[in-house]
C-alpha positions as CSV (number, residue, x, y, z in Angstrom):
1,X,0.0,0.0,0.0
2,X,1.5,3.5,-0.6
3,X,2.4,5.4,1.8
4,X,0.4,8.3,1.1
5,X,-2.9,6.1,1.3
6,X,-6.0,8.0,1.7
7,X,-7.6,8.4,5.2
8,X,-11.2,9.5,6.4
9,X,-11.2,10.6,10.4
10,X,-14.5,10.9,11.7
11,X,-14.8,12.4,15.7
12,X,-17.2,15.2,17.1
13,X,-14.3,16.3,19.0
14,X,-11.8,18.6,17.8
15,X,-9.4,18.5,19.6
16,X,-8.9,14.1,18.5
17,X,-9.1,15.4,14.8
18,X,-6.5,17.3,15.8
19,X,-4.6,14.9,17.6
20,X,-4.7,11.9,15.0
21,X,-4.3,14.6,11.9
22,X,-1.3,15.5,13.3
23,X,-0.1,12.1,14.6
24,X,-1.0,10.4,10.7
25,X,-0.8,13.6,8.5
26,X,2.8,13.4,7.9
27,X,2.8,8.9,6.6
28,X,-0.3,9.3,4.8
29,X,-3.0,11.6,2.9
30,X,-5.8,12.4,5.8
31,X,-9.1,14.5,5.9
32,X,-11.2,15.0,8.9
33,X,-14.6,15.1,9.6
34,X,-16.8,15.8,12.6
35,X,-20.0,14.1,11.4
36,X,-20.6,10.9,9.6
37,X,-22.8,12.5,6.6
38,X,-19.8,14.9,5.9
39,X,-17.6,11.7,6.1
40,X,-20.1,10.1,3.5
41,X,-20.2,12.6,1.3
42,X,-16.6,12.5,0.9
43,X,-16.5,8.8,0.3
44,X,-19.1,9.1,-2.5
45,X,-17.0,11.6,-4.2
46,X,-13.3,10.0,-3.9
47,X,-13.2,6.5,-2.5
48,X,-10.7,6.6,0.6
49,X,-8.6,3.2,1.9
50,X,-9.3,3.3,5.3
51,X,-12.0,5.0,7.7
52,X,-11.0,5.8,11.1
53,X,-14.4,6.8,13.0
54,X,-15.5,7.0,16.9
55,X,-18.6,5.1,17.5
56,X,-20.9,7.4,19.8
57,X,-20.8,10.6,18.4
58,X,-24.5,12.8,17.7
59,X,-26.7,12.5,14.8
60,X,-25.5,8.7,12.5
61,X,-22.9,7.6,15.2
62,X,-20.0,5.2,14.1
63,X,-22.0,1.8,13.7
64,X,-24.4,3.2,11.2
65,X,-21.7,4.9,9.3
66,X,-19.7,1.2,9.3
67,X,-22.2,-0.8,8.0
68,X,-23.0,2.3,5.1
69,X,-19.6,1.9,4.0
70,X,-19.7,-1.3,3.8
71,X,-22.9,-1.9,1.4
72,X,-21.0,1.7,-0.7
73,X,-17.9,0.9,-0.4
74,X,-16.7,-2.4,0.4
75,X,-13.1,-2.4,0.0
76,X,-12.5,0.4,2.4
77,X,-11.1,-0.7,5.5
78,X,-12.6,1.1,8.9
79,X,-11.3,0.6,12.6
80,X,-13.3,1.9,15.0
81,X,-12.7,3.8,18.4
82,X,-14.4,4.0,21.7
83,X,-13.8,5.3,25.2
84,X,-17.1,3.1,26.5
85,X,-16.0,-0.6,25.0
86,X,-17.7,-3.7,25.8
87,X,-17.4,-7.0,24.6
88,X,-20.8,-7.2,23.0
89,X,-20.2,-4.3,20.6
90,X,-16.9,-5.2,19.8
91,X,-18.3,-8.6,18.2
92,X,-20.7,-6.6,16.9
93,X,-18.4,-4.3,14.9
94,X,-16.4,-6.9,13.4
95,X,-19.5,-9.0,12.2
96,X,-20.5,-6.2,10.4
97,X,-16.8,-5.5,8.6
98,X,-15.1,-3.3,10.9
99,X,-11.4,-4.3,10.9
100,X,-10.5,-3.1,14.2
101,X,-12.0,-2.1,17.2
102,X,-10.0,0.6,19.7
103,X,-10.2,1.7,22.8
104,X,-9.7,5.2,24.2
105,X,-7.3,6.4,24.8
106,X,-5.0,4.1,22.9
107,X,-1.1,4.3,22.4
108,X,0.3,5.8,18.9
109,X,2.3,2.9,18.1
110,X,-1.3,0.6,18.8
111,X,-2.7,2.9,16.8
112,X,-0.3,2.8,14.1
113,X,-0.2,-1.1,13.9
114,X,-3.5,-1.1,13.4
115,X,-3.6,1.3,10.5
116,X,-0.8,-0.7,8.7
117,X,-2.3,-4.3,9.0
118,X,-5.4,-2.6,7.7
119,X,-4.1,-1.3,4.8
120,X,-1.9,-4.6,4.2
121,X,-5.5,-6.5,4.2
122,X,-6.4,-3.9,1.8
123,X,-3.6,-4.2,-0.3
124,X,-3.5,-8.4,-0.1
125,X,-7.4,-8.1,-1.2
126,X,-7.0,-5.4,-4.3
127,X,-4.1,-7.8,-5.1
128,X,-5.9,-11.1,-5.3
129,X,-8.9,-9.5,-7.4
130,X,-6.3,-8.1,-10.0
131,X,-4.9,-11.8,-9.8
132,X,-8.8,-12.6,-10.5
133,X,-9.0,-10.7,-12.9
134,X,-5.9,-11.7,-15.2
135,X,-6.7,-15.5,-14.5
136,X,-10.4,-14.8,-16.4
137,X,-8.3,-12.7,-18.6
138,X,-5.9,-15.3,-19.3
139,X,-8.2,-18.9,-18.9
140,X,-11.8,-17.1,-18.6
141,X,-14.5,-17.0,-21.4
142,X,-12.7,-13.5,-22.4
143,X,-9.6,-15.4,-23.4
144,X,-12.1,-17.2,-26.5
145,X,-12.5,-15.7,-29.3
146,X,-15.7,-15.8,-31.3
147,X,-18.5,-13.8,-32.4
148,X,-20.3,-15.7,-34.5
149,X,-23.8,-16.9,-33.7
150,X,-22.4,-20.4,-33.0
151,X,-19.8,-19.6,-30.4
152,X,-22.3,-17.2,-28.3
153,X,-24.7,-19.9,-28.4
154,X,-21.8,-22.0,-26.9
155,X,-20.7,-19.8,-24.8
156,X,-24.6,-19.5,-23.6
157,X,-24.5,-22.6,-22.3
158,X,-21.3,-22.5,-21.0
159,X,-21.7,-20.0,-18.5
160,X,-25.0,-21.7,-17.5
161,X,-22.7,-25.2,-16.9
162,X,-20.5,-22.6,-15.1
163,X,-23.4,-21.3,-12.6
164,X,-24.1,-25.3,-11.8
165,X,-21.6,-27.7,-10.2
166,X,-23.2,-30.4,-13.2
167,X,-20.5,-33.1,-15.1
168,X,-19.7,-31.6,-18.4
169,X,-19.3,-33.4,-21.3
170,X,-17.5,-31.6,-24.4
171,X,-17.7,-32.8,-27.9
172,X,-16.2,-31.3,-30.9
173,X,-13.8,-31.8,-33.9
174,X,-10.0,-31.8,-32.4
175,X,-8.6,-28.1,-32.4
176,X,-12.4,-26.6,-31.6
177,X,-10.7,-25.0,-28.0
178,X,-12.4,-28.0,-25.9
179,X,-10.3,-27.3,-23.0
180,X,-10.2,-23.7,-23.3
181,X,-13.7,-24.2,-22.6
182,X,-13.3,-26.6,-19.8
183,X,-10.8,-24.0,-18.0
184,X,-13.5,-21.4,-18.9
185,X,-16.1,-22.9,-17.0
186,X,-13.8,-23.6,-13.7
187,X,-12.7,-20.1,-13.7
188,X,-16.3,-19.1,-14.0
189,X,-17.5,-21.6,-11.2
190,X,-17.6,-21.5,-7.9
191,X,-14.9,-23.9,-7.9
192,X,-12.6,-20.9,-9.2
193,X,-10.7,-20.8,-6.0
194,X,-9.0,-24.4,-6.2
195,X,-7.0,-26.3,-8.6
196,X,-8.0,-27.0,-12.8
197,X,-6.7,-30.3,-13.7
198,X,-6.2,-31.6,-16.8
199,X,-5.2,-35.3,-18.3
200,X,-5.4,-36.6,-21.9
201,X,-6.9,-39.6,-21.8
202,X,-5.2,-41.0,-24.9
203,X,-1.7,-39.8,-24.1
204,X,-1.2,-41.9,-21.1
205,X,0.6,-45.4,-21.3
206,X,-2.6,-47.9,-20.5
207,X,-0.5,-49.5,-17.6
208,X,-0.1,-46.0,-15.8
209,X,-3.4,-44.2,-16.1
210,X,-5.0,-45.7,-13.6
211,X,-2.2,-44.9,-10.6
212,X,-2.2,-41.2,-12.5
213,X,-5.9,-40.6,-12.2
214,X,-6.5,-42.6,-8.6
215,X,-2.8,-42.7,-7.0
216,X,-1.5,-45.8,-5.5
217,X,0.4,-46.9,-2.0
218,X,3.7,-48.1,-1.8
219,X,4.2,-51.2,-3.0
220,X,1.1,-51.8,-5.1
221,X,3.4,-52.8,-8.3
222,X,6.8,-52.8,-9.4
223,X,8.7,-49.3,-8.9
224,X,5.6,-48.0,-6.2
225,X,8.5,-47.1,-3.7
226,X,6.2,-44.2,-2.2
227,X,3.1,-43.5,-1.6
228,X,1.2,-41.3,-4.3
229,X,-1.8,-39.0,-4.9
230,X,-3.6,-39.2,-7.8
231,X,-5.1,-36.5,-10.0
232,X,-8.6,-37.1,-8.5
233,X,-6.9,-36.2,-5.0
234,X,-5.1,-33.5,-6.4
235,X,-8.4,-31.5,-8.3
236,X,-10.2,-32.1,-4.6
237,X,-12.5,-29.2,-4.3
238,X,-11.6,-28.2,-7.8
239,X,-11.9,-29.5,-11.6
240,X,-10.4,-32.4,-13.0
241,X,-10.4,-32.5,-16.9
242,X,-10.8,-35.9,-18.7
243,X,-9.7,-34.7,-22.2
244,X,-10.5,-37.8,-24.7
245,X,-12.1,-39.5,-22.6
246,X,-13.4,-42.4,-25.6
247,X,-9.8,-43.5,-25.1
248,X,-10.1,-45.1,-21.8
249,X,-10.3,-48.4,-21.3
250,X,-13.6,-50.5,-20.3
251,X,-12.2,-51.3,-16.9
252,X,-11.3,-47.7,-15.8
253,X,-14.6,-46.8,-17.6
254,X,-16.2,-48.6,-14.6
255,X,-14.0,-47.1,-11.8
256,X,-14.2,-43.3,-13.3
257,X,-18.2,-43.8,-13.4
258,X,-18.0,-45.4,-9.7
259,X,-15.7,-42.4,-8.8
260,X,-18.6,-39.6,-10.5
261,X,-21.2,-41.6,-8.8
262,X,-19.9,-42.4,-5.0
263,X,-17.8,-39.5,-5.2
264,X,-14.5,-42.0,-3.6
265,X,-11.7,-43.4,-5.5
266,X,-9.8,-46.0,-4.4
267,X,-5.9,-45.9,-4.9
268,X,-4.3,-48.6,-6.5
269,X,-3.1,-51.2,-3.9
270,X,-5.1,-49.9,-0.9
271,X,-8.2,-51.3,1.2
272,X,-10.3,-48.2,1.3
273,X,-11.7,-45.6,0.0
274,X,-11.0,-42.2,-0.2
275,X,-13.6,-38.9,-0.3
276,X,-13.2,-36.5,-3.0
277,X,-15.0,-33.4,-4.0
278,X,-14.6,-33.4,-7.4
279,X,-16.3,-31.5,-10.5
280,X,-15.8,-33.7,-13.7
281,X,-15.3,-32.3,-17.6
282,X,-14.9,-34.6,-19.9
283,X,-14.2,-34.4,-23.8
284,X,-14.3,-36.3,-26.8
285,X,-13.7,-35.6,-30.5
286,X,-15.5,-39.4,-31.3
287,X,-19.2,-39.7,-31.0
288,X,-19.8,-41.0,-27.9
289,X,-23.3,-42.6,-28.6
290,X,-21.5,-44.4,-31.8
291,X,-18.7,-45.5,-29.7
292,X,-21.6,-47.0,-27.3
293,X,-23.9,-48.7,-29.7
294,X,-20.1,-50.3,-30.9
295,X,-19.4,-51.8,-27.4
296,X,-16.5,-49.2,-27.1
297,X,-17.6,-47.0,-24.5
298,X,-20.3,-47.9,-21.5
299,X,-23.5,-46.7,-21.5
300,X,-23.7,-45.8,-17.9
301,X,-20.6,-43.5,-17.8
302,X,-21.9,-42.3,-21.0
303,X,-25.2,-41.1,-18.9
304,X,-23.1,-40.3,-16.3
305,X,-21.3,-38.0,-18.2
306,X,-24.1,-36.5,-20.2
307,X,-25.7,-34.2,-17.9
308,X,-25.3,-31.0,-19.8
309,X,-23.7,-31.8,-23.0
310,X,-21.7,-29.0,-25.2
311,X,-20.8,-29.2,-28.6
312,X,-18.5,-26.7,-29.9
313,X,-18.3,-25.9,-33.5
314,X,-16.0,-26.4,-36.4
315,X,-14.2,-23.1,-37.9
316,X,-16.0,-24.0,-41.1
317,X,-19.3,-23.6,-39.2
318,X,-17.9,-20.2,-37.9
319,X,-15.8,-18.5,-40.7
320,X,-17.0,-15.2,-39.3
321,X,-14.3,-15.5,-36.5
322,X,-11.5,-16.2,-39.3
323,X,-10.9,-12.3,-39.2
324,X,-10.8,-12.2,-35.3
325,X,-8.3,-15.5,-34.9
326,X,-6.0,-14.0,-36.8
327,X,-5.9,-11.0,-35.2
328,X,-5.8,-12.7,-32.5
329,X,-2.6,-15.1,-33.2
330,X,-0.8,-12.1,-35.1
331,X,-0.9,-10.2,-31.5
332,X,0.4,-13.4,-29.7
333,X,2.9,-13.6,-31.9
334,X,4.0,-10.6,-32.7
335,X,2.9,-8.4,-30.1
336,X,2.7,-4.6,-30.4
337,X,4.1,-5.6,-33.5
338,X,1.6,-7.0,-35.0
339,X,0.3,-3.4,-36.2
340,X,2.8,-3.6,-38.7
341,X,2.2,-6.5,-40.6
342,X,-0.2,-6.3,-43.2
343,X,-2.7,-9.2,-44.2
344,X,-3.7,-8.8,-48.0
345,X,-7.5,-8.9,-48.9
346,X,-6.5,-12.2,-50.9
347,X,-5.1,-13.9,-48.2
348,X,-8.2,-13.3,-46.0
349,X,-10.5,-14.4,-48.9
350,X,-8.2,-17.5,-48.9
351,X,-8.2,-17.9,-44.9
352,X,-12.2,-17.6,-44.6
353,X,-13.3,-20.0,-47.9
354,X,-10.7,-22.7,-46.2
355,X,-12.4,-25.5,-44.7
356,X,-9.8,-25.4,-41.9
357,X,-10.0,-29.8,-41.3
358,X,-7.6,-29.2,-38.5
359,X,-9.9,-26.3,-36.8
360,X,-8.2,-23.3,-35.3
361,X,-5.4,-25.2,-34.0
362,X,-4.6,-25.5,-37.4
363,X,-5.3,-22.4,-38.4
364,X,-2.8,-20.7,-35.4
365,X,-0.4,-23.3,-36.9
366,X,-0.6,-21.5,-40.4
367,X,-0.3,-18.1,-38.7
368,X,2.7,-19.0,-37.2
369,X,4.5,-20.7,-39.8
370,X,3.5,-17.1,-42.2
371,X,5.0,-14.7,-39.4
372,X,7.8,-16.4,-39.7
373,X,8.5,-16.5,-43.4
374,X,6.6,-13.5,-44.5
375,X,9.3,-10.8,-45.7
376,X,8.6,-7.0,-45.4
377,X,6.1,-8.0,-43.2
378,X,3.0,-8.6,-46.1
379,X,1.3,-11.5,-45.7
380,X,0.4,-13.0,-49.0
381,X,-1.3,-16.2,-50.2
382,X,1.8,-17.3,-51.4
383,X,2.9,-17.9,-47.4
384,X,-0.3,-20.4,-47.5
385,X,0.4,-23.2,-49.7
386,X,-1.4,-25.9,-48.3
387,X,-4.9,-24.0,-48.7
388,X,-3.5,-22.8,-52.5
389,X,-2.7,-27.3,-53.1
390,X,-5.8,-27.9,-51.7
391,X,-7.6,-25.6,-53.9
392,X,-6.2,-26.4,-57.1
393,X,-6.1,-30.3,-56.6
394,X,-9.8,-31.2,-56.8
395,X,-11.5,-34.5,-55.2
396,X,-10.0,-37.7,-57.2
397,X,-13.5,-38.4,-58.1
398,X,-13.7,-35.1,-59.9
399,X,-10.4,-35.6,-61.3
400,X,-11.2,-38.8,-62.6
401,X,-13.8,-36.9,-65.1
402,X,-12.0,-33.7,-66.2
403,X,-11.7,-35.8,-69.9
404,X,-15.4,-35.7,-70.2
405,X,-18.6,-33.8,-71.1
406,X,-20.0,-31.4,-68.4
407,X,-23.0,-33.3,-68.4
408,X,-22.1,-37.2,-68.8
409,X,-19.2,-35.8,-65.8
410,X,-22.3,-34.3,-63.8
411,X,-25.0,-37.5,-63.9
412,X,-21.8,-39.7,-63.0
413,X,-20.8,-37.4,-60.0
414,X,-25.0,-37.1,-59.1
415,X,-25.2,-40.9,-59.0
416,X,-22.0,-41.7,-56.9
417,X,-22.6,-39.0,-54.0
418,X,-26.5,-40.4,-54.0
419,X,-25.2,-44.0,-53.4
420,X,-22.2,-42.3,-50.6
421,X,-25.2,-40.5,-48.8
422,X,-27.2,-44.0,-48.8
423,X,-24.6,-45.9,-47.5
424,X,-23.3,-42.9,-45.1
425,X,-26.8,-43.0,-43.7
426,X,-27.0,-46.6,-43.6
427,X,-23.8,-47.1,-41.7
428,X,-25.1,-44.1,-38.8
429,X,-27.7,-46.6,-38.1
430,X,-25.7,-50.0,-38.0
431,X,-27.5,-51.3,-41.3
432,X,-31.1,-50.4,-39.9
433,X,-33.1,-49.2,-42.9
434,X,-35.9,-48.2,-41.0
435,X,-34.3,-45.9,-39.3
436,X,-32.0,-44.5,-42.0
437,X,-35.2,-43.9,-43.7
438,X,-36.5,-42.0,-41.0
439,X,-33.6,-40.0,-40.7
440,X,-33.5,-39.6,-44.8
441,X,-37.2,-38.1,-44.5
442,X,-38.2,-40.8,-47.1
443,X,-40.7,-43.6,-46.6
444,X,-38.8,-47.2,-46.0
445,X,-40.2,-48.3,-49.4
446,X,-38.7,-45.0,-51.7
447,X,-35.5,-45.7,-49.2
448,X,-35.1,-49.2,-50.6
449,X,-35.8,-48.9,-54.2
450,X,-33.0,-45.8,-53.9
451,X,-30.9,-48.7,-52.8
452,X,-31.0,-51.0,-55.6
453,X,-31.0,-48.6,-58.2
454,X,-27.5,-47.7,-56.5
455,X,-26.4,-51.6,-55.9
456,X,-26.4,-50.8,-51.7
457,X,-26.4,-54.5,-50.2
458,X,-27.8,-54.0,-46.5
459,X,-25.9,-57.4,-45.5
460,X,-22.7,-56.2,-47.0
461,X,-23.0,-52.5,-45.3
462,X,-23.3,-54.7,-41.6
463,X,-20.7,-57.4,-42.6
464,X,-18.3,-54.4,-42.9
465,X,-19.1,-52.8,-39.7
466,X,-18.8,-56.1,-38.4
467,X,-15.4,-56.2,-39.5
468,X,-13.9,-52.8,-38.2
């Protein structure tokens, strides 16, 4: 805290204005009052970082004036002063915010103590909320970027999961931001306070995940020498993030749902169980609901994990952010640098009619790599290639037909994206033609003449999903 903070005195007599004006006058920046509404008024009109006010005095005495600033003006400390104290009131003053609590006549150096561990509080508390404030900065919904009419609908529901203490369950292409979005909706929580945790799922040798998500005692296994927390331990009271979560295993499948639903793990080689207070997030770029009709993932941790689903979109279902990401990345990049680069219209046509497979991971990838090698600081399409190859190289079933007519090449194209869409369809539903039907908006009959004028075999679409 500086030392010239800014201090209110508030006393009906004059003569301890005086006193403590002259005691504090020369350490820090004080103004004295002799009534509580001239004290207020002040306050309104330039907030001050401490209020030192006697309690009895005529008119609002120093209670009333405490618990004011403390509705107005929250993070403004106040110590109050007495010559009648009693036990009772002190209590009092301190449920209702007062720092300290003083008793006439009081020694300087008390005084002074006071004053300073005030203002430390003060100084600790501005601290932390600037802390706050750069963590949501840094990991909080501001820290997305997207303005489309997709991302606020996401970020809708995101700030709804963040209001509830709900599992999460992210879905998305890889590269959508999925755990941008899982730290966003920590930082928003009420959770904010204690520790985000993140593992990928699929990263993790399959013989070690299980001691890294539930920790294990010493000498469960081979090389268990200590005894050690897992990450479920470790997000207590916090978030744990179970990035890819499809790649797990049907055994710890089981013991992840049993941890979600009894709220204990057990580490590996121990007797008991352990509480933990955790709030799950879980991701997946592979349809979950596929993966579960397939056998690969369980239906009851699917469930479990379903409770307020949130599927963030593509870049090609947002090109209206193309403009803003690359802002964005040119600034992380280049910081106030990035003012002097220049992005030609062409290359921005070229960035926004890109499908962008790899999402905006890919496309920070692409700003990176031109930042490097652009010269004179112009970014061209030229710096691009991959978009420029993919542009020029059309689909191999197109290429296979550049040799003929426009028509003849348009019936054959017609006929073989019909018969991919009918076996696409098909496929979604396991071989079910009802349903594909249903799903087609055709009736089952129209369905399956469509399918042998285009030679689809139901048996042979479920002998092949038989066989992956």
């Amino acid at each position: 805290m500086s030392r010239r903070a800014r201090i209110l005195i508030v006393d009906d007599k004059e003569s301890m204005l005086k006193m403590l004006s002259q005691l504090l006058g020369e350490d820090y920046g004080v103004r004295t009052f002799s009534s509580a509404q001239g004290a207020l008024k002040a306050l309104r009109r330039e907030p001050a970082d401490l209020v030192l006010t006697d309690i009895r005095m005529p008119g609002t005495d120093g209670m009333d004036l405490l618990r004011t600033i403390k509705e107005e003006s929250p993070a403004t400390e106040v110590i109050l002063m007495t010559a009648f104290a009693t036990v009772q009131q002190a209590v009092e003053a301190v449920k209702a915010g007062a720092y300290n609590y003083l008793t006439k006549p009081f020694e300087p150096d008390e005084l002074r103590i006071a004053i300073e561990k005030a203002l430390e509080r003060k100084q600790l508390r501005e601290e932390a909320r600037i802390l706050k404030e750069q963590v949501q900065q840094r990991y909080g919904f501001p820290s997305i970027v997207g303005e489309s009419e997709a991302m606020q609908r996401t970020f809708e529901l995101a700030r709804k999961a963040a209001e509830s203490d709900s599992t999460v369950l992210l879905t998305g292409e890889s590269g959508t931001g999925k755990e941008l979005f899982a730290r966003a909706v920590h930082y928003a929580s009420d959770r904010h306070a204690r520790r985000f945790v993140a593992i990928n799922c699929g990263a993790m040798p399959k013989e070690l995940i299980e001691s890294e998500l539930f920790g294990h005692v010493k000498g469960a296994f081979s090389g268990a020498s200590k005894n050690k927390r897992g990450l479920f331990m470790e997000a207590d009271g916090g978030t744990l993030f179970l990035d890819e979560i499809s790649e797990l295993d049907a055994d710890l499948q089981v013991k992840i749902n049993r941890a979600i639903q009894e709220r204990e793990i057990r580490p590996v080689g121990d007797t008991e169980d352990v509480a933990v207070d955790v709030r799950i997030i879980a991701s997946s770029n592979r349809d979950l609901q596929e993966e579960m009709k397939r056998g690969r993932f369980r239906e009851d941790l699917y469930y479990r994990l379903n409770v307020f689903p949130i599927r963030l979109p593509p870049l090609r279902e947002r090109t209206g952010d193309v403009p803003l990401l690359v802002d964005h990345f040119l600034r992380q990049f280049l910081g106030e640098e990035a003012e002097q680069y220049e992005l030609t219209p062409a290359a921005m046509e070229m960035l926004m009619n890109y499908r962008w497979p790899g999402n905006v991971r890919e496309l920070e990838n692409a700003i990176e790599r031109a930042v490097v090698l652009a010269e004179g600081k112009r970014i061209t399409p030229a710096l691009f290639p991959f978009i420029e190859t993919a542009e020029q190289n059309p689909p191999t079933e197109v290429a296979a037909l550049l040799d003929r007519p426009y028509r003849e090449a348009m019936d054959e194209l017609t006929a073989t994206c019909q018969r991919q869409y009918l076996v696409g369809v098909l496929k979604k539903y396991d071989g079910n033609v009802t349903r594909a039907a249903e799903h087609a908006g055709i009736e089952r009959e129209s369905f399956h003449r469509l399918m042998r004028k285009c030679d689809i075999e139901r048996d042979e679409i479920k002998r092949e999903l038989a066989e992956r």
